[in-house]
C-alpha positions in Angstrom: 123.2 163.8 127.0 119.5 164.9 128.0 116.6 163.5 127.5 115.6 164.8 124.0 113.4 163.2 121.1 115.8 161.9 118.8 115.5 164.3 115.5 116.5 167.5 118.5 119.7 165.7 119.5 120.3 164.9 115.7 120.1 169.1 115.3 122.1 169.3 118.6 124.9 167.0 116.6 124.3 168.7 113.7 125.2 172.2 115.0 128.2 170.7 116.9 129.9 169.0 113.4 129.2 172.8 111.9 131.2 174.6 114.4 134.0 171.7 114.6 134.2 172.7 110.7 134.1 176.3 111.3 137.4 175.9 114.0 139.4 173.8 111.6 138.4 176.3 108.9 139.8 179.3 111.2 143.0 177.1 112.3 143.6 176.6 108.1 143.0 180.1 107.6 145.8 180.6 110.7 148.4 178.5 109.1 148.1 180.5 105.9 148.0 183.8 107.8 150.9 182.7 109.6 153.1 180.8 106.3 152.7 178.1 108.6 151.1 175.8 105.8 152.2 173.8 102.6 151.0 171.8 99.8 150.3 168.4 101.8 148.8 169.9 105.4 146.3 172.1 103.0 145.2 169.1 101.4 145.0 167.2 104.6 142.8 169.5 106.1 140.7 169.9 102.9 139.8 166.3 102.9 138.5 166.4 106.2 136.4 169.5 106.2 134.8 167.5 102.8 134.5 164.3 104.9 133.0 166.1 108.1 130.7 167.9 105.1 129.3 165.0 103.7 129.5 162.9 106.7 126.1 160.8 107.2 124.7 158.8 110.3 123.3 155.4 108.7 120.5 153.6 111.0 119.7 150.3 109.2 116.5 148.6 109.8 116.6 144.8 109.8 113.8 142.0 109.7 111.8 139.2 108.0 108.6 140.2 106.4 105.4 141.5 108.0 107.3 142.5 111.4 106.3 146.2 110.7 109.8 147.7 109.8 108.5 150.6 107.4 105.6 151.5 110.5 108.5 152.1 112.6 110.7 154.1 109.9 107.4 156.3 109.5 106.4 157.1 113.4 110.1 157.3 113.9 110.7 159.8 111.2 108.0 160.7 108.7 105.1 160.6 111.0 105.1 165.0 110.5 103.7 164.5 107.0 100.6 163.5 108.5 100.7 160.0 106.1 102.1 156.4 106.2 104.4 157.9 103.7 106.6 155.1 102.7 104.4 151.9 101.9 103.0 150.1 104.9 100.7 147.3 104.9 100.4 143.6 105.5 102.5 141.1 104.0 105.6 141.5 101.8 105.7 145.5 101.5 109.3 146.4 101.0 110.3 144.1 98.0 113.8 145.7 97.7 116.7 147.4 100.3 115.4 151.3 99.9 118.4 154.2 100.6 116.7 157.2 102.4 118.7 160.4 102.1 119.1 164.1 101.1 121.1 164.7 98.1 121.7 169.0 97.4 122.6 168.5 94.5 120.2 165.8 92.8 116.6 167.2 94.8 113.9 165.0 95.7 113.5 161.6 93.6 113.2 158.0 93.7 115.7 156.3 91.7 115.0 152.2 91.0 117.4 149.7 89.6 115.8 146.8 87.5 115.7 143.4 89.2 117.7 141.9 85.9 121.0 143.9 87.0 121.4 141.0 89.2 122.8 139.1 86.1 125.3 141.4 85.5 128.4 141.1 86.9 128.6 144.9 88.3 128.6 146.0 91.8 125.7 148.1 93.2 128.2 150.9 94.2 129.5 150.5 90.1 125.7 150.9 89.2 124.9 154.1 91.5 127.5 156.0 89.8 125.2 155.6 86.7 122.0 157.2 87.2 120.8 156.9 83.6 120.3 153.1 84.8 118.3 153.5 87.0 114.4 154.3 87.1 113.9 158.5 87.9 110.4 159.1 89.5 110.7 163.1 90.7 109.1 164.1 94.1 106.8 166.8 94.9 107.6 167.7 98.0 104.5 170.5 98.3 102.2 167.3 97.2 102.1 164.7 100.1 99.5 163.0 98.2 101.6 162.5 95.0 104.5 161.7 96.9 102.4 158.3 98.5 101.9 157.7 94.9 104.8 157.5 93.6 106.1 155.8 96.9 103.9 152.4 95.7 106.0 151.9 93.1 109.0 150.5 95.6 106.0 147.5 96.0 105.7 146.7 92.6 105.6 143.1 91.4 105.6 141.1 88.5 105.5 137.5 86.8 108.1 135.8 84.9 109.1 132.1 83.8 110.2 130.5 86.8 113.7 129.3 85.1 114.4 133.7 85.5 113.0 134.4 89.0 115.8 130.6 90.2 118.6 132.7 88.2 117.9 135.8 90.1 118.0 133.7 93.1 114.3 134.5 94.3 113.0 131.0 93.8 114.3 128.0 95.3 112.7 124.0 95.2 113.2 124.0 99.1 110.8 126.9 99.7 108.5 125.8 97.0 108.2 122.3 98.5 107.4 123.7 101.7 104.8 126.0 99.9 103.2 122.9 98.1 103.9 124.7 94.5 107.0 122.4 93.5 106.9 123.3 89.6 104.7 126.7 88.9 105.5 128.0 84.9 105.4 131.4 86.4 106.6 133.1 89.7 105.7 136.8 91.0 109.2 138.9 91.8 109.9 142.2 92.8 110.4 144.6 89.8 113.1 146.1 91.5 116.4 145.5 92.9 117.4 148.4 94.9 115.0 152.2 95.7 117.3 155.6 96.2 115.0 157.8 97.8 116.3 161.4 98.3 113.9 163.5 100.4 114.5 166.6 102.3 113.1 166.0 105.2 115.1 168.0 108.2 116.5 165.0 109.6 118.1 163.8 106.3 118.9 167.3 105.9 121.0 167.0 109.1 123.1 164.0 107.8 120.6 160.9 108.5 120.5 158.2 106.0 118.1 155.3 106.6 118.6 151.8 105.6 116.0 149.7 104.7 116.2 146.1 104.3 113.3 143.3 102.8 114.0 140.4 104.3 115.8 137.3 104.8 116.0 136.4 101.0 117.5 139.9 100.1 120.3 139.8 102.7 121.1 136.0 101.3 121.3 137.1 97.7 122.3 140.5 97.5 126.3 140.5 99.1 126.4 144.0 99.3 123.7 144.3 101.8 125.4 141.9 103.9 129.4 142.4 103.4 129.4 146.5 102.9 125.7 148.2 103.5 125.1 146.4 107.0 128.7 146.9 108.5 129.0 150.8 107.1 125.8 151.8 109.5 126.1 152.8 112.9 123.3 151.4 114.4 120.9 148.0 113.0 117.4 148.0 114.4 116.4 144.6 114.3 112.8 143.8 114.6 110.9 141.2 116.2 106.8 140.6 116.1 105.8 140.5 119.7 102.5 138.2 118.3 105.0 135.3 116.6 108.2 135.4 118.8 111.7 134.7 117.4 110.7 132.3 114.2 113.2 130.3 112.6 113.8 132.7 109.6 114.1 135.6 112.5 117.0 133.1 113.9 119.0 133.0 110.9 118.7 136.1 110.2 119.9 137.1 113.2 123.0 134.7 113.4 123.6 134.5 110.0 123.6 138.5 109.3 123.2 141.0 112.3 125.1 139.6 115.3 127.4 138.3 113.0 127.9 142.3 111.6 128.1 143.7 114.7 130.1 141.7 117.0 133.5 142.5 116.7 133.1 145.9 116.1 131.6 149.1 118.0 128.5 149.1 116.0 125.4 148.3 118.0 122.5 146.6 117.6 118.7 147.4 118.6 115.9 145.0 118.8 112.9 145.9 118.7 109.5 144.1 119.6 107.3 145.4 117.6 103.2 144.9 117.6 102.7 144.9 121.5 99.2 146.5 120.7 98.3 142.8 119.3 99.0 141.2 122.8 96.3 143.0 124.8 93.5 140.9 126.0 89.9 143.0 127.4 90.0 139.7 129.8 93.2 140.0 131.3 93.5 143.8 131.6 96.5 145.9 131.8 98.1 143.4 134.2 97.8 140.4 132.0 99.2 142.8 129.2 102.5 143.9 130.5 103.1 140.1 131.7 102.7 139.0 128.1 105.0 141.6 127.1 107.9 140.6 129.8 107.1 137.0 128.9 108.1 137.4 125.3 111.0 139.4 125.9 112.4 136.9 128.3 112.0 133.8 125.7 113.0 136.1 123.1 116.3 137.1 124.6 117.4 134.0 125.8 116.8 132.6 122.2 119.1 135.4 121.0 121.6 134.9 123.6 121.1 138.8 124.6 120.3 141.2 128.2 116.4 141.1 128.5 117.0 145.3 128.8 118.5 145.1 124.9 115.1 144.1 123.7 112.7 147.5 123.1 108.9 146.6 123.0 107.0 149.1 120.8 104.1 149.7 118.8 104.7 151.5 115.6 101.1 151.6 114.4 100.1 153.2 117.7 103.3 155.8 117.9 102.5 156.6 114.3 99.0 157.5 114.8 99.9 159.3 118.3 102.1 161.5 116.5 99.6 162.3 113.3 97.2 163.2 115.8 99.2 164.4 118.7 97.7 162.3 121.3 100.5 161.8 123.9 98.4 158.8 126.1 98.7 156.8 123.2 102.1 157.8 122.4 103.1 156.7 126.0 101.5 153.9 125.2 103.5 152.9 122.0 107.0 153.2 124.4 108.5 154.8 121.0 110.3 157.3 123.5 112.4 154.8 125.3 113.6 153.5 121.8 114.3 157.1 120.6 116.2 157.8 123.6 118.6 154.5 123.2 119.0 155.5 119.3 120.1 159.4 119.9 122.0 159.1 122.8 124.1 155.6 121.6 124.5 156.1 118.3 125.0 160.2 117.9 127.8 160.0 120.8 129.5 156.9 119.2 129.1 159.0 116.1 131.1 161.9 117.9 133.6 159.6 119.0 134.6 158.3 115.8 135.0 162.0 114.5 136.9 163.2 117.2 139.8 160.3 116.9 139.7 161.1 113.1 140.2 164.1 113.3 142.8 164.3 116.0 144.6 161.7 114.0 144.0 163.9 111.0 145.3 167.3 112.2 146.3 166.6 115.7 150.0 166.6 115.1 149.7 170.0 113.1 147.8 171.9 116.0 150.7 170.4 118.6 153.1 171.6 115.9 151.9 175.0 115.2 151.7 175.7 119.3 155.4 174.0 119.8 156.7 176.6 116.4 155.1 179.7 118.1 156.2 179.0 122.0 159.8 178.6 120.1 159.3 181.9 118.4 158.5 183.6 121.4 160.6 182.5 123.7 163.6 183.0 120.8 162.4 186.7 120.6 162.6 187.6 123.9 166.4 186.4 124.1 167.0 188.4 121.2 165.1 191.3 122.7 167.2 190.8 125.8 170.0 190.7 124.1 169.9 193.7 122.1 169.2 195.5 125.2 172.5 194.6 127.3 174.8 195.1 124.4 177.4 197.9 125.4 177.5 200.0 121.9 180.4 201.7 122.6 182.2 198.3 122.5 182.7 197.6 119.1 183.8 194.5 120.0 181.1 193.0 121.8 179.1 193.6 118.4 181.2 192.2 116.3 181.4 189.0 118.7 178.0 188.7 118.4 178.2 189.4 114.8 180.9 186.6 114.5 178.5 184.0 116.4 175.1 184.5 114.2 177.6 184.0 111.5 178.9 180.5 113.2 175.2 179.9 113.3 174.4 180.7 109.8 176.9 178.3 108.5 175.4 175.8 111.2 172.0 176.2 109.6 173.4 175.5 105.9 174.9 172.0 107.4 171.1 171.1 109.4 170.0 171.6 105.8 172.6 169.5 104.4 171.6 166.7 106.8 168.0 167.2 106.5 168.2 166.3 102.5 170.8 163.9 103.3 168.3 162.1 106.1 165.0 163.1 103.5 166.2 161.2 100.8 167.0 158.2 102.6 163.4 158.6 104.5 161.4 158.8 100.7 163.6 156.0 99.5 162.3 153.7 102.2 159.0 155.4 102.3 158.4 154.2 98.8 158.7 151.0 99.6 155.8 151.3 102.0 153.9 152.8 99.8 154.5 150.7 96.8 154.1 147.8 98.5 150.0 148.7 98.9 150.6 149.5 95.1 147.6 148.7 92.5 150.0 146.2 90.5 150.4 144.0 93.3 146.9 143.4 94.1 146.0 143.4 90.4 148.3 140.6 90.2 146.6 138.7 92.5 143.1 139.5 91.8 143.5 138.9 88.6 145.0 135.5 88.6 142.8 134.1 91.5 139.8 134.9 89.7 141.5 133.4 86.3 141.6 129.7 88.6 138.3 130.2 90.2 136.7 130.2 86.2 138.5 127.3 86.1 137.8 125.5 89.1 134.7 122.4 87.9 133.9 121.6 91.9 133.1 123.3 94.9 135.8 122.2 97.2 138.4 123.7 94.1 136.9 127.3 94.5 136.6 127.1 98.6 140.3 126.2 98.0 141.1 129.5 95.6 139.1 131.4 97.6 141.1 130.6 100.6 144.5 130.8 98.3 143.1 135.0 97.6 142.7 135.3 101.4 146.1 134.3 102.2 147.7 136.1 99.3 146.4 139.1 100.4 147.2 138.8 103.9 150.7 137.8 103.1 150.7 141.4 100.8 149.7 143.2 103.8 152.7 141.2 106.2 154.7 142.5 104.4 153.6 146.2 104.3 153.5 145.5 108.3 157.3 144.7 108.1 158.0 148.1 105.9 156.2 149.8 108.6 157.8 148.9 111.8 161.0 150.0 109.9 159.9 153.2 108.4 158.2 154.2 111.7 162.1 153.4 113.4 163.6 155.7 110.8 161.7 158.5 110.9 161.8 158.4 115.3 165.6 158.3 114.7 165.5 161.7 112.6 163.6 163.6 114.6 165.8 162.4 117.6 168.9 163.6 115.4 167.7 166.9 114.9 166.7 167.6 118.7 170.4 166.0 119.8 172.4 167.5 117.6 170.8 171.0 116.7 168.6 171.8 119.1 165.2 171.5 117.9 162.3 171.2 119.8 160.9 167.4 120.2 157.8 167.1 118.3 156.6 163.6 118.5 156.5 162.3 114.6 152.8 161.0 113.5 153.5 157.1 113.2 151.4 155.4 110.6 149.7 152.5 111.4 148.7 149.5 109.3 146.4 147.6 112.0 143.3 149.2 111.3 143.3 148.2 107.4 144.5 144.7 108.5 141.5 144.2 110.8 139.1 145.2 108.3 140.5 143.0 105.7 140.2 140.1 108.2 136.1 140.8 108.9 135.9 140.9 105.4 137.6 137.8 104.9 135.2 136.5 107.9 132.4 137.6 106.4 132.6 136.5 102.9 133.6 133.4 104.2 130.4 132.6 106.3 128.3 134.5 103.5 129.9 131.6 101.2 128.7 128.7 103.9 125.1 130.2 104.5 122.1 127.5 103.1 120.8 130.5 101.3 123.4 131.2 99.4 123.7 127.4 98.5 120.0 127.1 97.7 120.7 130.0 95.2 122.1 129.8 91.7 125.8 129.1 92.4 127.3 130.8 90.1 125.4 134.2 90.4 125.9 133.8 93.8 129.9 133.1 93.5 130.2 136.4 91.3 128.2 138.7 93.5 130.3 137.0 96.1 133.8 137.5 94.9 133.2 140.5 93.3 132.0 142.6 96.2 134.8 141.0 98.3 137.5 141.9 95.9 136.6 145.1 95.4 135.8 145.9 99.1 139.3 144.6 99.8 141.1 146.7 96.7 139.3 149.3 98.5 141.1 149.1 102.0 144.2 148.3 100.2 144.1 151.5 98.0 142.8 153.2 101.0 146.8 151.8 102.9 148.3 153.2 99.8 146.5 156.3 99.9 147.2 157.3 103.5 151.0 155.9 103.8 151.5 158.0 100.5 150.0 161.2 102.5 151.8 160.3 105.4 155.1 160.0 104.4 154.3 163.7 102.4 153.8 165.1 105.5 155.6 163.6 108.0 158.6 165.9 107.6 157.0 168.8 107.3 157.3 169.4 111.4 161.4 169.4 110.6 160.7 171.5 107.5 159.0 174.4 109.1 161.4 174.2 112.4 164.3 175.0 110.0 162.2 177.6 107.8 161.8 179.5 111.2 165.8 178.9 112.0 166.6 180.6 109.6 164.1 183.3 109.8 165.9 183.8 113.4 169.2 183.8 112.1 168.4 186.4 109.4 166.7 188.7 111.4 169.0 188.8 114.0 172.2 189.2 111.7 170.1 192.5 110.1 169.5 193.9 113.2 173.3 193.7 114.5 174.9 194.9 111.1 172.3 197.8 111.6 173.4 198.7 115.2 177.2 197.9 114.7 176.9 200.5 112.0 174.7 203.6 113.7 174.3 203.5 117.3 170.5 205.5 116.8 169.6 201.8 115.2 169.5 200.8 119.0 165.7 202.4 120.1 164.8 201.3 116.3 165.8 197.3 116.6 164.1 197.3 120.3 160.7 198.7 119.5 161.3 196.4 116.5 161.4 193.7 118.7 159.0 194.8 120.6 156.4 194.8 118.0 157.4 191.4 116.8 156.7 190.0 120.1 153.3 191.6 120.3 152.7 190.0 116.7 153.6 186.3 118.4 151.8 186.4 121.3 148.7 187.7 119.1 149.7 184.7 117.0 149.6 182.3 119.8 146.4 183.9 121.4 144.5 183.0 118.2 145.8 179.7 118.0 144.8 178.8 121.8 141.5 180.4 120.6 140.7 177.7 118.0 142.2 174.8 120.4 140.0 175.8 122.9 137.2 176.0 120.3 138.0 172.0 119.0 138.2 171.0 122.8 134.9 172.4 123.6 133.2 170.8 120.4 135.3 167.5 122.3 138.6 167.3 120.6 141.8 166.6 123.2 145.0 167.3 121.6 148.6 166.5 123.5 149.3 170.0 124.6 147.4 171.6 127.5 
């Protein structure tokens, strides 16, 4: 990729993912065209032009308080408003995790959910599909001023009796003690839990959403953040004051939440060193400067166990004010643009990535299948052609031959469709059992009577041990669905291989669910509910707040997977016939054609010019066919795509 500021490349991406829409598009318009399509490949392809639609590149934006998170997040992307747009001052700014996105439908808002909701034993992904919960606060986008306003309100504090602030998990003895205030009658809190901010700002437009996160405390009590919001974004900017170091909180945030998110998977992590401006001394000079820089990234990395080059010193304050008044020396000077760089070209090419598998898992096996159908076609009417034109038609009996053997291949065709129920119903019938062994009922089952001995459970150690009991119920749920797998994948090789032995088809390699992906999710869950469980801030918090929030974002982020399996094993086995389906369709299309065509010529020889321009024309049709299809392939491979036929 070049060497573009990050919101062109986001536009670059942008107008990439349209025109990958607008070639699947064309090939589903192709299939219908053609009567190449059915019920389940139209649905298929429907789901993933509404997933490519709606498809959004999370950056999440990590760090303890007063390291200058929301001063980045506005010289990254707000600084064109001319304002510190989103609240940014020192101390304790962000008091809750704040969504940034663009929402067509809803407009430009803030939405805020009341602090008390963290009594309730309801998810935050329950709560967003109720919006009449939440505080409404309209934007005016033509008002930059009123927009500032009404950006405040995310700061907002207030005081309640210190018994309410310890249930909501934001007061603890330990960090009182160290405070000196061991027993205060009142305690300030955040008013709100969690800020939805849709704003259509270009980039957000484009598919950005932004993530950001208040602290330590938050990510210990909110296990949402940690266990879904956190691992769903692509890229976590982690920031670091260049004036303090790595602090202890920094540390455990960084162990306990970030490194522990990211490693693992292919999501990647950016720290940032933010405040460099505060490091410059008039007696040392520019020289003293940029060795106080290096120094701190060298401790700093070997504290976090990282490559000195993975650590991005920055200064937000000075890269926002660059950018309001378009002074490039002092943007130079802020090194924003090496930062912008890393995030555009890492995270918008992993972005790609992803897409492209998906979608060549998706519809890959349709595109090979449509080409394979049509080179059959083709290569099925030029035999035909050829043979119509070496008939002798004065010999009746040649024609009536051939009449004889598209009749022996007629009643061919009605035993391939014999076999193909025959070997269909014995597919579904084991198919089903993949299927229903992801099924609702069975994790119901165990859900519900997990839970039932965690209320019962009076110690600790008990409701480690049911916790650990759910975990290795649900893995043993999921062994088995491995099991029914391997054997369904077997079968449905075997009747494909059938068909190509015994009948001729062409070999088109069968799509082969997979249950390893959903099995290694489940396990980082498991992993990371687990630690979450063990962290000292969740054991400083109210225990059994904490042990709701806990097992009810688990349990429904693991229903989620598993009803994810269910979902795609139940499309799967819909369409992984369909290949056989359409070969058959177009046998017999063969077989009727050619059967008119020879009646017609055994009957009047002045049929003969009539059936070959026929032919003819039907050739020209197929190749047009195919010459629209290599069209749209070529179209997906330039946007990236790589499908099995070349």
């Amino acid at each position: 990729m070049r060497n573009l500021e990050f919101k062109e490349q986001m536009r670059e991406y942008s107008q990439w993912r349209s025109k990958l829409m607008q070639a699947i598009e064309m090939y589903q318009q192709w299939r219908l065209r053609y009567g190449m399509h059915d019920a389940e490949s139209d649905n298929t392809i429907l789901n993933l032009l509404s997933g490519l639609k709606s498809d959004r590149i999370t950056l999440a934006f990590a760090a303890e308080f007063s390291r200058g998170k929301t001063e980045l997040i506005n010289a990254l992307f707000f600084a064109e408003t001319g304002l510190r747009l989103l609240p940014s001052a020192p101390g304790r700014t962000t008091m809750s995790p704040t969504e940034l996105f663009w929402d067509e439908e809803g407009g430009s808002y803030i939405r805020l959910l009341n602090i008390e909701t963290r009594l309730e034993d309801v998810s935050l992904i329950e709560l967003k599909q109720e919006p009449q919960r939440w505080k409404h606060i309209p934007l005016d986008c033509n008002s930059p001023t009123q927009m500032q306003e009404a950006f405040k309100e995310l700061t907002a504090k207030k005081s309640v009796d210190r018994e309410v602030a310890e249930k909501l998990g934001l007061w603890s003895k330990r960090e009182a003690a160290e405070q000196g205030n061991l027993n205060p009658a009142k305690v300030e809190i955040p008013c709100w839990r969690h800020a939805l901010i849709s704003f259509p700002h270009p980039l957000l437009k484009e598919g950005l959403a932004i993530l950001d996160t208040p602290g330590l405390n938050a990510l210990g009590t909110e296990p949402e953040l940690t266990l879904s919001m956190l691992p769903s974004a692509q890229t976590i900017v982690f920031l670091l004051a260049a004036d303090t170091g790595v602090t202890k909180s920094d540390l455990e945030m960084w162990r306990s939440h970030v490194f522990k998110v990211s490693s693992g998977s292919k999501q990647s992590v950016a720290v940032v060193m933010n405040k460099i401006d505060a490091m410059w001394d008039d007696l040392t000079g520019e020289k003293g400067y940029e060795s106080a820089i290096h120094s701190q990234i060298k401790a700093s990395a070997d504290i976090l166990r990282i490559d000195e080059k993975a650590i991005f010193p920055v200064s937000a304050k000075q890269a926002l004010l660059a950018k309001v008044k378009h002074d490039p020396e002092l943007l130079e000077r802020s090194r924003l643009a090496t930062l912008e760089n890393y995030l555009a070209n890492d995270i918008l090419k992993e972005r790609r990535t992803i897409l492209m598998n998906a979608i060549v898992r998706d519809i890959g096996f349709m595109v090979n299948e449509s080409l394979s159908l049509v080179d059959v076609s083709y290569s099925n009417a030029i035999s035909q052609l050829e043979e119509v034109k070496k008939i002798d038609f004065e010999n009746k009996d040649m024609t009536g031959k051939l009449l004889a053997e598209m009749r022996d291949r007629q009643n061919q065709y009605m035993a391939t469709v014999e076999n193909f129920q025959t070997s269909r119903q014995v597919f579904l019938t084991q198919a089903k059992m993949l299927v229903d062994s992801f099924g609702k009922e069975r994790v119901d089952e165990i859900v519900k009577r997990t839970r039932e001995d965690m209320a019962k459970s009076l110690t600790t150690y008990s409701m480690k041990q049911n916790m650990r009991k759910l975990f290795d119920e649900l893995r043993d749920l999921l062994q088995d669905s491995v099991d029914l797998t391997n054997e369904t994948r077997r079968l449905i090789k075997a009747i494909h291989k059938k068909f190509k032995d015994e009948y001729g088809f062409v070999e088109i390699e069968p799509q082969l669910f997979s249950i390893a992906a959903y099995q290694l999710e489940l396990e980082q869950i498991f992993a990371e509910g687990e630690a979450f469980r063990a962290s000292a801030k969740t054991t400083m918090t109210e225990q059994s707040i904490v042990i709701n929030k806990l097992y009810g974002t688990l349990i429904a982020k693991a229903r989620h997977i598993l009803k994810q399996a269910h979902d795609d094993a139940a499309t799967w086995s819909s369409n992984v016939m369909t290949p056989l389906m359409h070969q058959i369709k177009d046998y017999k299309k063969q077989i009727d054609g050619r059967l008119l065509m020879l009646r017609k010529i055994n009957e009047s020889k002045g049929n003969v010019a009539e059936s070959i321009t026929a032919l003819e024309e039907q050739l020209k049709q197929i190749r047009k066919q195919r010459e629209e299809l290599v069209f749209m392939i070529k179209m997906m491979r330039t946007e990236g795509l790589q499908f099995d036929n070349k």
